[in-house]
C-alpha positions in Angstrom: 0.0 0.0 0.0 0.9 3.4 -0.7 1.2 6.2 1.9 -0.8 9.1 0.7 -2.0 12.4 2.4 -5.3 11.2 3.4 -4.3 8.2 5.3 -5.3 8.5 9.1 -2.2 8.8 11.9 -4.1 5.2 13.7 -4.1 3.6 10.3 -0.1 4.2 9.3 1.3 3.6 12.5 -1.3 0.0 12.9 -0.2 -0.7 9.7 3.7 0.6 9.7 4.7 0.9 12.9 7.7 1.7 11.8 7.2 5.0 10.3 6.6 6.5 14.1 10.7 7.5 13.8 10.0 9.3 10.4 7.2 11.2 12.0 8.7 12.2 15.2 11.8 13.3 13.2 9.6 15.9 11.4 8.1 17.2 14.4 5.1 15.5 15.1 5.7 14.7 18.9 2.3 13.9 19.7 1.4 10.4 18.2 0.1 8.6 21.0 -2.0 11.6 21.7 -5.8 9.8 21.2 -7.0 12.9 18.9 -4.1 12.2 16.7 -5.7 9.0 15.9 -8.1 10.0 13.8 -6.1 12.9 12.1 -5.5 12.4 8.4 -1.7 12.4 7.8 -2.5 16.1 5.4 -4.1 17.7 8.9 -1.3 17.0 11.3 0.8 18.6 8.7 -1.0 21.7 8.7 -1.2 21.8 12.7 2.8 21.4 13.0 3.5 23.4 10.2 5.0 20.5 8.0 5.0 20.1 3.9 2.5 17.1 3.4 4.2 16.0 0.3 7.8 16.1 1.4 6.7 14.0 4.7 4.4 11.4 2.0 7.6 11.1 -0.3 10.2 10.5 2.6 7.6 7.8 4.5 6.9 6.3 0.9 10.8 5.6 0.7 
C-alpha cells in the first residue's frame, strides 16, 4: 500500500509501525495523543507546520 496524504495517523502507525521515527523526526511529537488518531496524515501537517508531500515522499521511501 501506498502512503498518501489522506491516510489517518491510527491507520499508518497499525499498519507501519515503523514509520513513528520518520514522524517524530519531522516534528510531530504527539502520536500517541488519542486525537491524533483519527487525524488524516495532510491535517497534522497543517497543525505542526510541515509540507504534506515532502513528509508522504520520505515515508513512501
Amino acid at each position: 500500500m501506498k502512503i498518501d496524504k489522506n491516510i489517518k495517523i491510527g491507520d499508518l502507525l497499525n499498519e507501519y509501525p515503523e514509520k513513528a521515527e520518520i514522524l517524530l523526526n519531522a516534528g510531530m511529537h504527539c502520536l500517541g495523543c488519542p486525537a491524533s488518531q483519527e487525524e488524516t496524515l495532510e491535517e497534522a501537517c497543517m497543525v505542526h507546520g510541515i509540507d504534506v508531500e515532502e513528509l508522504v515522499e520520505n515515508l513512501n521511501k
